[in-house]
C-alpha positions in Angstrom: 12.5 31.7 -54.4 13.6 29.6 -51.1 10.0 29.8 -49.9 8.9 27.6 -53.5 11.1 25.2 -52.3 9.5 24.7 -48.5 6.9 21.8 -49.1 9.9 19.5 -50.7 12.6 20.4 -48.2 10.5 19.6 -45.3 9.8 15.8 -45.6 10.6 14.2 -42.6 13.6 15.8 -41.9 15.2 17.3 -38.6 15.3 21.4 -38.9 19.1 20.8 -39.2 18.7 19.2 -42.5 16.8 21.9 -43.7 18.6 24.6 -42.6 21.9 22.9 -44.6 19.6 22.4 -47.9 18.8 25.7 -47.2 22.1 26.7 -47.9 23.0 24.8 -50.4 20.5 26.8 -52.9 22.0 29.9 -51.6 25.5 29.0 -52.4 26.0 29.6 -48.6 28.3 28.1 -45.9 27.7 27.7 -42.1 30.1 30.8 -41.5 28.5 33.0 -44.2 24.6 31.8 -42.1 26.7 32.8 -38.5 27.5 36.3 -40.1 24.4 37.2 -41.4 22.1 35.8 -37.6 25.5 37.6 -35.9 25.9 34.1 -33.9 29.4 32.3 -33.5 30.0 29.6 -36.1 29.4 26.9 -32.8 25.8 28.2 -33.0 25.4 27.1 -36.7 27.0 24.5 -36.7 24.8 22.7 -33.2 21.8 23.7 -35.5 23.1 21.5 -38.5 23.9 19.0 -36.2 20.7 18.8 -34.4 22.8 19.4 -31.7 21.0 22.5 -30.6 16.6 22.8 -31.0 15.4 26.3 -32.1 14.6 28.5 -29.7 12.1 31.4 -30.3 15.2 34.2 -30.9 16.7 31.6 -33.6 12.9 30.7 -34.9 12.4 34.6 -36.0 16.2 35.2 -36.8 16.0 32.1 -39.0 12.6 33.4 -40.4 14.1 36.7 -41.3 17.0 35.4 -42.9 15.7 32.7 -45.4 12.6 34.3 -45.7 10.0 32.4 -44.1 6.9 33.4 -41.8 7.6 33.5 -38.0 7.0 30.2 -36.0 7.9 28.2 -39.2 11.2 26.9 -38.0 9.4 26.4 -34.5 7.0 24.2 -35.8 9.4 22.4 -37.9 11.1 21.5 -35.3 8.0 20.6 -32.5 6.9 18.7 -35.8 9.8 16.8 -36.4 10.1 15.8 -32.3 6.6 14.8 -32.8 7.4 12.2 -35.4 10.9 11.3 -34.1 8.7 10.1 -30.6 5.7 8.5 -32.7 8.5 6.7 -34.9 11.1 6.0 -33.1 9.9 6.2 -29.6 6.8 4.0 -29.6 8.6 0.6 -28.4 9.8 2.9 -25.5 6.6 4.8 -25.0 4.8 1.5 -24.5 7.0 -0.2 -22.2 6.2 2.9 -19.9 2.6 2.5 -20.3 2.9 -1.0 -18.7 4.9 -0.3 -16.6 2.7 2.4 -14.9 -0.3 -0.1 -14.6 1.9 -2.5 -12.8 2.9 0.0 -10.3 -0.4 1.1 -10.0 -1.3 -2.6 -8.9 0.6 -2.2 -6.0 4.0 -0.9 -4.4 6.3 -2.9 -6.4 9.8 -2.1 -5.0 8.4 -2.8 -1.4 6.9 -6.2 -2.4 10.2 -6.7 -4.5 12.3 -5.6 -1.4 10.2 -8.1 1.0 10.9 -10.9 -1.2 7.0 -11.5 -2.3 7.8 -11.2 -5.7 11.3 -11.3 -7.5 14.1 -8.7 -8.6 13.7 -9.1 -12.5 15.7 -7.7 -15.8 12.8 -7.0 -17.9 9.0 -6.2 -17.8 8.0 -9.0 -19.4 9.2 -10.6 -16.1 7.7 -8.5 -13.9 4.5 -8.4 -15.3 4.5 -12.2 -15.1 5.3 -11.9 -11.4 2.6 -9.5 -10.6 0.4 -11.4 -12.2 1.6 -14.4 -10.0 0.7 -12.8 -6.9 -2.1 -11.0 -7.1 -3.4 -13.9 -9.3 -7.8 -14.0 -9.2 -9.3 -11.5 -6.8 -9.3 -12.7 -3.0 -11.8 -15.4 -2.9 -14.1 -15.0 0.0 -16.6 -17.7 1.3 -20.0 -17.8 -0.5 -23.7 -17.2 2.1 -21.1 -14.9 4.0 -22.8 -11.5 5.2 -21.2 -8.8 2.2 -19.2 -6.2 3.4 -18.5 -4.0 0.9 -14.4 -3.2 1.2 -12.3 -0.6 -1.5 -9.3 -1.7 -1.2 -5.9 0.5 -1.8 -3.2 -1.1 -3.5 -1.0 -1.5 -0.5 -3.3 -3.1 1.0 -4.3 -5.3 -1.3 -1.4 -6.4 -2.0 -1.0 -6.7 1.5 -4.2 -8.9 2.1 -2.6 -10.9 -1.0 0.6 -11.9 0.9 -1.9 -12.7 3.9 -3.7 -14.8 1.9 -0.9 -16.7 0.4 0.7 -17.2 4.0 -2.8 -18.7 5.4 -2.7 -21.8 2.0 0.3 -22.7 4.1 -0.8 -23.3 7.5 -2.3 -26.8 8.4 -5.4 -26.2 10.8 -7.7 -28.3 12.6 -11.6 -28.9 10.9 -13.3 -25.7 11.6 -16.4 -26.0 13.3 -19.0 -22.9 13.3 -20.4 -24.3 16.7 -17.3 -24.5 18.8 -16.9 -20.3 18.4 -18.2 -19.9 21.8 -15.6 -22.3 23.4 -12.3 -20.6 20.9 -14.1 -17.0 22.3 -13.8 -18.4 26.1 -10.5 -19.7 25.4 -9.0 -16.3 23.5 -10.3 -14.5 26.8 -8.6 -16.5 29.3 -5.4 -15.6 27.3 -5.9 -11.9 27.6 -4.8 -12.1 31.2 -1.2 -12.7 30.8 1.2 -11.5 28.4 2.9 -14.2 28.2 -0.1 -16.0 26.7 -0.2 -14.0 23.8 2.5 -16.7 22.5 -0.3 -19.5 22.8 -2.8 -16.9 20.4 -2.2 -18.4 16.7 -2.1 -22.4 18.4 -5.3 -21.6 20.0 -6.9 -20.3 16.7 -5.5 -23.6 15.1 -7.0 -25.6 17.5 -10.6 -24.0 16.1 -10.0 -24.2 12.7 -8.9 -20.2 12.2 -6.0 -19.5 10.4 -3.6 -16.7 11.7 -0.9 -14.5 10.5 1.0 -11.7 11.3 2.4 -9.5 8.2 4.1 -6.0 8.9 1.9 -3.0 6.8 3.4 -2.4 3.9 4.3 1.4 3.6 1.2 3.9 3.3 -1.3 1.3 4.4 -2.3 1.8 8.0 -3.6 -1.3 8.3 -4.4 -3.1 11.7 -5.7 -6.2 10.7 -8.4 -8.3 8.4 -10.6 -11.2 8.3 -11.4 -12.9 5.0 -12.2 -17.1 4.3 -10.2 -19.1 2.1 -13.2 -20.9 1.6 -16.3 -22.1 3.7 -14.9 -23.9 6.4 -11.5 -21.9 6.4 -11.4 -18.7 7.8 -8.3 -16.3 8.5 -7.7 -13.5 10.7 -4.5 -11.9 9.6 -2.6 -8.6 11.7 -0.2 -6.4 11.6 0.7 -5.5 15.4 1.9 -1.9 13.6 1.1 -1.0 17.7 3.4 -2.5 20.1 0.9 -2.9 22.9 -1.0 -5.5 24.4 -4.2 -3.2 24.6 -3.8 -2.4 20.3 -3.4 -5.9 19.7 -5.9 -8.0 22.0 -8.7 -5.3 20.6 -7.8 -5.8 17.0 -7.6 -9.7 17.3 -11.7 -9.7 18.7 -12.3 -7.1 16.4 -11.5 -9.5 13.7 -13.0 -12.7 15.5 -16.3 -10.7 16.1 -16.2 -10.7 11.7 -15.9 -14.4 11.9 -18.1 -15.1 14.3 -20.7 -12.9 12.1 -19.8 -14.4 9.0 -18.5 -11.3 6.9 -16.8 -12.5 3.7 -14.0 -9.8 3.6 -12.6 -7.0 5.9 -10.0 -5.2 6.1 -9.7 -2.8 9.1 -7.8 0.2 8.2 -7.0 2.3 11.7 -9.7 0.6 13.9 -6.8 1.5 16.4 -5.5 5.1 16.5 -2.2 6.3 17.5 -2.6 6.0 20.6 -3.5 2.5 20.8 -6.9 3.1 21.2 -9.9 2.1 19.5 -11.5 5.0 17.3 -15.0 5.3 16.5 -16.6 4.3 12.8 -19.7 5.3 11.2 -19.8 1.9 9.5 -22.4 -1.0 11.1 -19.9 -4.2 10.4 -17.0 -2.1 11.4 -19.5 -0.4 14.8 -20.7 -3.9 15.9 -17.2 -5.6 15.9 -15.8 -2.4 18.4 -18.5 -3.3 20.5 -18.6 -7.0 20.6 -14.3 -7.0 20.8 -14.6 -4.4 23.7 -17.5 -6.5 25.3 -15.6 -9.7 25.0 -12.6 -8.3 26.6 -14.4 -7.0 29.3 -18.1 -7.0 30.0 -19.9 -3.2 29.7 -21.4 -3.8 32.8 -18.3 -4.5 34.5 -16.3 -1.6 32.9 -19.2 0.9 33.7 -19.4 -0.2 36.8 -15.8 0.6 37.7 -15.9 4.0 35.8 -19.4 4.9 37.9 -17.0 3.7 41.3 -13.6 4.7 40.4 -13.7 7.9 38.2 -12.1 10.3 37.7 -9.2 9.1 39.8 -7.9 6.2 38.0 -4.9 5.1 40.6 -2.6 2.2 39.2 -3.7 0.1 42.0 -7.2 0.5 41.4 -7.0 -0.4 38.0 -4.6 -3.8 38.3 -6.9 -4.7 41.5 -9.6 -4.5 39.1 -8.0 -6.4 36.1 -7.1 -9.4 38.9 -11.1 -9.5 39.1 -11.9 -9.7 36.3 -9.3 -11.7 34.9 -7.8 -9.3 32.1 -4.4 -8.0 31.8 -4.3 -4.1 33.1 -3.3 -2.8 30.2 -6.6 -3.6 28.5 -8.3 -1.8 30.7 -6.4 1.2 30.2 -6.8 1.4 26.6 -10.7 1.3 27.0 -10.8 3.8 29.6 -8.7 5.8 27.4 -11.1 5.3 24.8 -13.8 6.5 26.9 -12.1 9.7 27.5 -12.1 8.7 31.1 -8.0 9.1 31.4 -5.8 11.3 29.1 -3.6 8.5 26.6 -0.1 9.6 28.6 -1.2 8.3 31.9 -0.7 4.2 32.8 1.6 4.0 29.6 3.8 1.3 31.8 0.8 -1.0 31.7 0.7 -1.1 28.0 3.0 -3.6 27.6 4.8 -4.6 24.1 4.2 -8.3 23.0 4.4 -8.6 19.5 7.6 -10.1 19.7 6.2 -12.7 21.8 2.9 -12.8 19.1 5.5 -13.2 16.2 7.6 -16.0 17.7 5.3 -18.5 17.2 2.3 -17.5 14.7 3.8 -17.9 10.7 5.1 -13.9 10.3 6.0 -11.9 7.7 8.3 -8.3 8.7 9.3 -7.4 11.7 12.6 -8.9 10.9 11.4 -12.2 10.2 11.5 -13.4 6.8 10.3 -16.5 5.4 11.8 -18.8 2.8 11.6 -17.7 -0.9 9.4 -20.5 -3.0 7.9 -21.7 0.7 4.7 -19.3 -0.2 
C-alpha cells in the first residue's frame, strides 16, 4: 500500500520528508519508527531532520520496514544531494570554476603577497586584476630569430612583472651596431666586484633595459631576454645564486640572445646548484653557453691554462691567471668547475656574493626591496 504511494512522495523532497509522510499514512510516530529499526529516538529524529544522511545499515533497515526494495532510500538520498548541489549550489559551483582558471594563470597568493596585484574581497576583483597584469601575451620584437619558449605559470607571470618593470626605465637610443663596444665594456666590468654596481648603467648607456626580480616560488629561473619592441630590448635576472661566477655567466648568456636577435627566452636553470653552467640540448640555449663562456674568457685562453695548470689548480695559480687576463677569479673557477677540471667545494672563497651590490642600483623587485604600489 505505501509502495503505491512512492512516485508522489518523492518529488523533490529530502529523504527526511519522506520518511515523516511515510508515517503519517501509517498512523506512526518517530518513537513507534525507533522501536520497530531498534535505534534510539535521536536516530529518527536526525533522519526527519535531515540532520543525519542514510547510511547503507539504515538504507536496508528502512527498506525492510516500509517495504521498499534495497538501495531505494540510498538513492533517494544521493538523488536529492544531486539536485540540492545543481539547485542550490550552482552560484557556488561556478565561482569555484573561476576561480581555479585564475589560479591556474599563475601563483596568485605569491603575486598578491609581492604586491603585483592587490588583496581583493571578491572574484570579480580579482579576475579584473589578473587580467591587468598579465594583460596581451608578452610582445616580442618582430624579424627576431623565434625561439620557441613553454612557459610555466610562475614564470610567466614572472617574465610579466619583468616586463612591466622594463616600461619604466628610461634608456638611451638602442643602437644594433654599438653591441661590440656594450660587450667590451660588460667585460671590463667582470674584473672587479665592485663593478657589478656599474652593470644595469652600463646596459643603459646601450639602449638595454635591465632588471632584477627574485623567482617566484617553483620557478627556477635564472634569467630572460625578450624586446619591448624593436629597438628596446631587456635582459631581466634573478641572481637566485649569490655568486659572481652564477651571475656574470647568466648576464652574457642573456646578451649573447640579444646580440643574436632571439625574440623571447627565458632560461630556466642555465646555472645549476652549484653555480655552474649545465649543459643543454637546445641550439639557442647551446650557442649562448658558449658565446657567454667565450666572452668571459677566451677558449683559447682557458684551454691553455687547463693544458699548463691541471690537475693542480692552486689558488695562486688561478688569481695570477685572472690578473692576466683581466677577469675576476671567481669566474674562472666556476668554468673550470664546469669542465670537471676541479670538484665544486674547492676555491668556494673566490665565489664571491654581489647581488647586493647588483640590486643597489639596477630597478629590483625581492630580495627585500620593494617598489612603490601604482609606480608599475
Amino acid at each position: 500500500m505505501i509502495a503505491i504511494m512512492q512516485d508522489e512522495l518523492r518529488s523533490i523532497n529530502p529523504p527526511g520528508k519522506e520518511i515523516q509522510a511515510r508515517l503519517e499514512l501509517l498512523g506512526w510516530n518517530q518513537t513507534d519508527l525507533a522501536e520497530v529499526l531498534e535505534v534510539p529516538n535521536s536516530v529518527v529524529s536526525a533522519l526527519v531532520s535531515g540532520r543525519r544522511s542514510i547510511s547503507i545499515d539504515l538504507d536496508r533497515a528502512l527498506a525492510a520496514a516500509f517495504g521498499d526494495k534495497v538501495g531505494y532510500w540510498l538513492k533517494l538520498e544521493t538523488e536529492f544531494s544531486l539536485f540540492a548541489a545543481e539547485a542550490g549550489g550552482l552560484a557556488n559551483t561556478d565561482q569555484v570554476a573561476r576561480r581555479a582558471k585564475i589560479y591556474m594563470r599563475g601563483p596568485i597568493r605569491e603575486m598578491q603577497r609581492r604586491g603585483w596585484i592587490r588583496q581583493t574581497s571578491t572574484i570579480e576583483e580579482l579576475e579584473s586584476e589578473v587580467s591587468a597584469f598579465f594583460g596581451p601575451a608578452l610582445s616580442v620584437a618582430t624579424r627576431r630569430s623565434y625561439i620557441d619558449v613553454q612557459l610555466t605559470p610562475a614564470q610567466d607571470a614572472w617574465c610579466h612583472r619583468a616586463h612591466q618593470m622594463a616600461t619604466a626605465l628610461q634608456v638611451a637610443p638602442y643602437e644594433e651596431s654599438k653591441l661590440s663596444s656594450a660587450e667590451a665594456e660588460l667585460r671590463r666590468l667582470a674584473a672587479y666586484v665592485s663593478e657589478t654596481k656599474r652593470v644595469s648603467k652600463v646596459l643603459a648607456s646601450y639602449g638595454i633595459r635591465f632588471v632584477v626580480v627574485e623567482p617566484v616560488a617553483g620557478a627556477k629561473i635564472d634569467g630572460a631576454a625578450f624586446w619591448l619592441n624593436d629597438r628596446a630590448p631587456v635582459i631581466a635576472i634573478s641572481t637566485r645564486f649569490d655568486r659572481i661566477d652564477a651571475f656574470w655567466f647568466t648576464v652574457m648568456h642573456e646578451f649573447s640572445h640579444i646580440k643574436n636577435g632571439d625574440s623571447l627566452s627565458v632560461d630556466n636553470e642555465i646555472v645549476s646548484e652549484s653555480g655552474a653552467p649545465t649543459h643543454t640540448d637546445d641550439s639557442h640555449e647551446a650557442r649562448a653557453n658558449l658565446e657567454a663562456a667565450g666572452l668571459l674568457i677566451p677558449r683559447e685562453e682557458i684551454d691553455s691554462f687547463v693544458r699548463r695548470m691541471g690537475p693542480l689548480y692552486s689558488k695562486d695559480r688561478i688569481v695570477q691567471f685572472a690578473h692576466r687576463v683581466k677577469i675576476h677569479p671567481g669566474i674562472i673557477v666556476g668554468q673550470l668547475q664546469h669542465r670537471g677540471e676541479v670538484a665544486y667545494s674547492m676555491h668556494r672563497d673566490l665565489l664571491v656574493k654581489c647581488r647586493s651590490n647588483v640590486i643597489d642600483t639596477a630597478l629590483t623587485d625581492g630580495w627585500g626591496k620593494t617598489i612603490t604600489p601604482g609606480v608599475l
